[in-house]
C-alpha positions in Angstrom: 91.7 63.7 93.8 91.3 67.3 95.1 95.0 67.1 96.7 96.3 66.2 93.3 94.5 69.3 91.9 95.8 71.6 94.3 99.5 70.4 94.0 99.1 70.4 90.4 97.6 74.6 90.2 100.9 75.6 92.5 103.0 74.1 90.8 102.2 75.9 87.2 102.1 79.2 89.4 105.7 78.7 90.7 107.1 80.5 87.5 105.1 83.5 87.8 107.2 84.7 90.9 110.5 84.1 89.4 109.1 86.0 86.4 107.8 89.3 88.7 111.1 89.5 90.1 112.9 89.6 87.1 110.7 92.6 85.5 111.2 94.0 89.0 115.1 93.5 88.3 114.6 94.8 85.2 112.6 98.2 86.0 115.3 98.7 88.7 118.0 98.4 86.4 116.8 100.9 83.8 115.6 103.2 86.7 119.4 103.2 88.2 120.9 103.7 84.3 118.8 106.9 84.3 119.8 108.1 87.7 123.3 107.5 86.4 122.7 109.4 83.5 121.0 112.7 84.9 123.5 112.8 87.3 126.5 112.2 84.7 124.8 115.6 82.9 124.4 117.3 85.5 128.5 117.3 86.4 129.0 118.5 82.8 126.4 121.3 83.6 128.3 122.3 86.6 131.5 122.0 84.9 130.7 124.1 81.8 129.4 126.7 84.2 132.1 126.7 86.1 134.3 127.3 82.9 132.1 130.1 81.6 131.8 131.9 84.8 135.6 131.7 85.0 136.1 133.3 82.0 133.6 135.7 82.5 135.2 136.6 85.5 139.0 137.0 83.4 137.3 139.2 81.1 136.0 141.4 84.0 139.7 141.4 84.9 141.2 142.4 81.5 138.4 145.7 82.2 139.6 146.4 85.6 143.3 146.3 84.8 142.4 148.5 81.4 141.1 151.0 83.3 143.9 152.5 85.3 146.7 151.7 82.1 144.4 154.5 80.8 144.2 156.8 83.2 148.0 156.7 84.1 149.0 156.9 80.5 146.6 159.7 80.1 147.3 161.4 82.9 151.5 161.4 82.5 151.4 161.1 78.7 153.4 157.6 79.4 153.5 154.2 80.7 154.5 153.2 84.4 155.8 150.6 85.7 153.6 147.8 86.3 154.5 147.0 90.0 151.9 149.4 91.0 149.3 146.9 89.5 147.8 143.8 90.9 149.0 141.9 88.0 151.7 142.1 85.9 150.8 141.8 82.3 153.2 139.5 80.1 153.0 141.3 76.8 151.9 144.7 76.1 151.7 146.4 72.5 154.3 148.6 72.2 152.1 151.0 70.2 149.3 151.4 73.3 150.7 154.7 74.5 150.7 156.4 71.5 147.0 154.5 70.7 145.8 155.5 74.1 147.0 159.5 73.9 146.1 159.7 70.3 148.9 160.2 68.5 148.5 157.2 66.3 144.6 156.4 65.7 144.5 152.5 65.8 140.9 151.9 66.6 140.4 149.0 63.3 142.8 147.1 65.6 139.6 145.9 67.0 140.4 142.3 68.8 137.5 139.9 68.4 138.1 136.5 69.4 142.0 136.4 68.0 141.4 137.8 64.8 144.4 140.7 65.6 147.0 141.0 68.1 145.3 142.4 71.5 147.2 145.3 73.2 147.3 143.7 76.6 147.8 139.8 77.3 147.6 138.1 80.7 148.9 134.6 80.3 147.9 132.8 82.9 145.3 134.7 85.9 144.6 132.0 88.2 144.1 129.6 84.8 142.5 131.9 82.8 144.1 133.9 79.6 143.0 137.1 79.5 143.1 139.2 76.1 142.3 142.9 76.0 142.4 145.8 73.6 141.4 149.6 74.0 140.8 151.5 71.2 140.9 155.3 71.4 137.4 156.2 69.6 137.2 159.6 69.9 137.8 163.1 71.7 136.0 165.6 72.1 135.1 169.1 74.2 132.6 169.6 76.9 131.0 172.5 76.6 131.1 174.3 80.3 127.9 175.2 82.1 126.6 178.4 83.1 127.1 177.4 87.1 130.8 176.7 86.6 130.7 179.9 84.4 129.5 181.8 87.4 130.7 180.3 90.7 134.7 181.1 88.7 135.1 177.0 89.6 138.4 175.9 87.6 139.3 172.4 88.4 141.7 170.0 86.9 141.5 169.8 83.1 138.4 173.0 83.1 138.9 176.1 82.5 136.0 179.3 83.7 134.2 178.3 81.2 135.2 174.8 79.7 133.8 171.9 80.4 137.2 170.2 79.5 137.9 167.1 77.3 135.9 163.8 77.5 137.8 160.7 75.4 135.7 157.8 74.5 137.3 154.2 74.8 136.6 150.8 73.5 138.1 148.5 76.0 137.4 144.3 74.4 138.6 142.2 76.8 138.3 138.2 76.6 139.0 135.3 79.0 139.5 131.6 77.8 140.5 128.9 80.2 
């Protein structure tokens, strides 16, 4: 009679094994979606940084190539040819010289975002398109200083006692990729 009792109690506990393993499965499983999942958003994290810092990087550009457009067309009163440059732009406004010497004063041209035509586009810069205006703000004369005054220093652009002329740009420059 004890036998019989002892076979009988192991048999009603053979069911509670095959049930463990299967919440076991079952943990697992929703423990390896997750895993899955955080890892799915962190690639799109990555990516989108990636893409941002990218065109970050294309706006930096559109600043850096900005820079010496103005100082050439300032300093010679004209555009040069582009060879010179790093990169070749692909359209240039045709009214920039006369915006950057300030013969025509076009600074509501302000680009923001593609709401008006940009005075320098770079199509493609290693995948990025890179937008950029400059807007001549203002000009104005530096008053000279009293040590320039005295020492007789006259360099380029200053007289005895001139400071010279400062210009103020607005350089907006945007990369999308």
């Amino acid at each position: 009679m004890a036998e019989l009792k002892r076979l009988h109690s192991v048999r009603n506990e053979s069911g509670v094994i095959l049930i463990t393993v299967l919440l076991l499965m079952l943990i697992m499983t929703f423990l390896g979606i997750m895993v899955i999942d955080t890892s799915t958003i962190d690639m799109q994290i990555a990516g989108n940084f990636k893409r941002t810092t990218t065109a970050f990087e294309g706006a930096e550009a559109g600043v850096e190539i900005a820079i010496p457009i103005i100082e050439r067309t300032m300093f010679n009163g004209s555009m040069l040819p582009y060879n010179s440059l790093t990169t070749s732009p692909n359209l240039i406004d045709p009214d920039l010289v006369s915006e950057i010497t300030g013969s025509l004063n076009n600074s509501s041209d302000h680009f923001c975002g593609g709401s008006v035509d940009p005075d320098i586009v770079i199509a493609d810069l290693n995948g990025v398109k890179i937008e950029v205006d400059i807007d001549r703000l203002l000009s104005d004369t530096v008053a000279g200083g009293a040590i320039e005054f005295a020492s007789g220093y006259e360099g380029v652009g200053a007289g005895a006692a001139g400071g010279g002329n400062q210009v103020l740009f607005r350089i907006v420059s945007q990369g999308t990729r």
